[in-house]
ZAMARGU-4260 file (C-alpha; in steps of 0.2 Angstrom, whole numbers, plus 5000, padded with zeros to 4 digits):
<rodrens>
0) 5164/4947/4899 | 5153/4962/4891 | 5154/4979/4893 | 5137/4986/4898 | 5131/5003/4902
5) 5116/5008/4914 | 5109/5023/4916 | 5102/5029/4935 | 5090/5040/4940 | 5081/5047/4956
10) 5069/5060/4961 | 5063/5055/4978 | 5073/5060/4995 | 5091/5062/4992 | 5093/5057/4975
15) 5111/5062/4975 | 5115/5049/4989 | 5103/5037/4980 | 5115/5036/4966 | 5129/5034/4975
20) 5120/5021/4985 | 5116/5010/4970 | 5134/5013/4963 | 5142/5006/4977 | 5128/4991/4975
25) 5130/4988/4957 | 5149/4989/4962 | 5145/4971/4974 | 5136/4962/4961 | 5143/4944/4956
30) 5153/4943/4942 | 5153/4962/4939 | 5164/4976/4938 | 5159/4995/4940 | 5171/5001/4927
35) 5167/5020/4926 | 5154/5032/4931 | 5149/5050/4924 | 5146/5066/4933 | 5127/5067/4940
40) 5114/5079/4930 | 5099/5088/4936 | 5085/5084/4923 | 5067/5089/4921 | 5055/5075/4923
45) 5050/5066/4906 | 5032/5061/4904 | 5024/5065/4919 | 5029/5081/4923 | 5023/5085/4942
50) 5036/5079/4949 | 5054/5085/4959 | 5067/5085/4946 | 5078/5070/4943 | 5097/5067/4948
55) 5104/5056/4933 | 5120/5047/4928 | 5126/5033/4918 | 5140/5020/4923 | 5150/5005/4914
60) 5150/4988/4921 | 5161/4974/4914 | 5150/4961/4917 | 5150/4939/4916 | 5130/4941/4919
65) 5118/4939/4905 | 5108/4955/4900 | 5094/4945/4906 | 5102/4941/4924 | 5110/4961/4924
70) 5092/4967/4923 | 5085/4956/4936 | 5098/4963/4949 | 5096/4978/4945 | 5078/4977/4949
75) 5081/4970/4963 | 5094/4984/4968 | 5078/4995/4967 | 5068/4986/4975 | 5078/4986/4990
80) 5080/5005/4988 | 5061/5007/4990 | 5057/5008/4973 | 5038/5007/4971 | 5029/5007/4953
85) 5013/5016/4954 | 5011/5022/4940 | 5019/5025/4921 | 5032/5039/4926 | 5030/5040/4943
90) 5043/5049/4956 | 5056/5035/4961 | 5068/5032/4974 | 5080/5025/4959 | 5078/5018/4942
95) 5091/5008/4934 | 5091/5006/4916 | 5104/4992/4907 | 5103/5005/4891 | 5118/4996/4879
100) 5125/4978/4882 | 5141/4976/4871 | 5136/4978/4854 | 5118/4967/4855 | 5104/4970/4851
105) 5090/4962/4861 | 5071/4961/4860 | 5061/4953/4874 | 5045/4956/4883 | 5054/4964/4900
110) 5070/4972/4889 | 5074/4979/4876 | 5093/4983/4871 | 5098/4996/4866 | 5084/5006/4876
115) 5071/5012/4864 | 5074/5030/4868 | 5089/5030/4876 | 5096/5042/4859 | 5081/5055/4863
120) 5087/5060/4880 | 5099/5070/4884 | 5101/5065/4902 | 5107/5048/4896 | 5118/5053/4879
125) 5128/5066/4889 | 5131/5058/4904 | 5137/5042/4892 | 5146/5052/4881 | 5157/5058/4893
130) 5163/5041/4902 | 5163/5032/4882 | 5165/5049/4869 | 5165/5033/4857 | 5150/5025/4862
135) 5139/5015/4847 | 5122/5012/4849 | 5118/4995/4840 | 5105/4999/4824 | 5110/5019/4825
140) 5126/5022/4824 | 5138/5035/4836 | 5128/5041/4849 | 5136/5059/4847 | 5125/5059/4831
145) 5109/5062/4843 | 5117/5076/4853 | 5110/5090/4842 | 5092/5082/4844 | 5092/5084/4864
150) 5100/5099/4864 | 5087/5107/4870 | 5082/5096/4884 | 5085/5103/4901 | 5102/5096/4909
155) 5115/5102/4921 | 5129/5094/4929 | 5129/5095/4947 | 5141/5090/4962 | 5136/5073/4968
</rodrens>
């Protein structure tokens, strides 16, 4: 079993009841275990900006599936949520991100672990830092080491 963390996000129709949606899905996957789940944040759009504001949130998952395999559901969890890529950015019904699995490091075409910017955004370090204040990011160190470098970054915690 690993401990892996993904982060969610949403923007399209009612990203609040998307997250909880693909909770309760990640929750059913085989040989996985939702282990904790942080408060959801409004956050402003990254890259392309016109756009609804995102509803964010990060969650633990003890999990017998290979990063590899842990993606693949994910992207079919959105997928069945309606999630379309029309462009880089683009609104999304959900996003699912695996962003740390255990303590590996993994480079491969379709993932890359820890996620490459994953310690330059705030509305994945706070919502991470508060279900694992501990957390490590393999390669960089404590992940409360970055929190001065997002603090700038627009980021509220709302009620889900």
């Amino acid at each position: 079993m690993t401990i892996a963390y993904i982060a969610l996000g949403a923007n399209l129709g009612d990203p609040s009841a998307q997250l909880r949606d693909a909770l309760r899905l990640i929750a059913e996957l085989p040989r996985t275990q939702l282990l904790a789940s942080s408060s959801f944040y409004a956050s402003a759009p990254v890259g392309y900006a016109d756009q609804p504001d995102f509803v964010n949130a990060v969650c633990a998952v003890n999990t017998e599936l290979s990063a590899p395999d842990l993606l693949a559901a994910l992207l079919a969890l959105e997928l069945q949520q309606g999630r379309e890529r029309s462009f880089k950015n683009a609104p999304r019904t959900l996003d699912l991100d695996v962003v740390l699995y255990g303590d590996e490091i993994i480079e491969l075409p379709q993932l890359q672990i820890p996620h490459p910017r994953m310690h330059q955004r705030a509305f994945v370090l706070l919502p991470l830092l508060e279900i694992a204040p501990d957390a490590q990011i393999p390669g960089r160190g404590a992940a409360t080491q970055f929190i001065a470098d997002v603090i700038d970054q627009e980021l509220y915690r709302i009620e889900a």
